[in-house]
C-alpha positions, 0 to 999 in steps of 0.5 A: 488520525492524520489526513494520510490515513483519512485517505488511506483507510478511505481507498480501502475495499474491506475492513477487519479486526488485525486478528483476522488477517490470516484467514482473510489472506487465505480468502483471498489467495482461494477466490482469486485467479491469480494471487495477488502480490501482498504487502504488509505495513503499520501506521505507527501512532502520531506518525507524520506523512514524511516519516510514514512515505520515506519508510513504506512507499520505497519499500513498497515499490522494491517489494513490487518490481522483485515479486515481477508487479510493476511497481507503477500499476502495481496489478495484483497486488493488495497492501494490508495497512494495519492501524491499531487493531484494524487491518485496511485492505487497499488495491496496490493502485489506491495505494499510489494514488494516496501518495500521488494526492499527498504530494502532488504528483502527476504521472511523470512525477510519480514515475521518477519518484518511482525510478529513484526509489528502485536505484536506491 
């Protein structure tokens, strides 16, 4: 597993086998007050961070501003980060705080990196 993932599935709130993704969704949506915005996305096998980030993140980041979440403080929102046969769930906001540790990014660094990704 690569230091991404370590910290990926680390921030992660709940764990599962990938199978049981469906009904933990739906758990999710019947618990919450507001429904939370979703992301799907897989670690591909023996991925590195840079092909991982420029193929997810930017995505990521225009799926959240077109659902109406800031795609900076993305609340609610939850990524479902499937990695084998495990599902990790993560808040939207570890989610950005793995790239902000992976490349080093202080707030402002982050907001334009953000910026560029939406003028994409």
């Amino acid at each position: 597993m690569g230091g991404y993932l370590d910290c990926l599935i680390g921030r992660a709130f709940r764990h599962f086998p990938g199978t049981a993704w469906n009904a933990a969704r739906r758990q999710i949506i019947e618990s919450s007050d507001i429904a939370p915005v979703f992301y799907e996305t897989a670690a591909k096998p023996g991925e590195d961070w840079e092909t991982f980030r420029d193929r997810v993140y930017p995505l990521f980041v225009k799926v959240m501003k077109a659902q109406g979440v800031d795609p900076e403080n993305p609340t609610p929102s939850i990524v479902a980060l499937f990695e084998g046969d495990r599902c990790h769930l993560l808040e939207g906001r570890e989610f950005l705080r793995c790239l902000q540790e992976a490349e080093g990014l202080n707030a402002a660094s982050l907001h334009f990196r953000i910026l560029r990704w939406l003028a994409e």
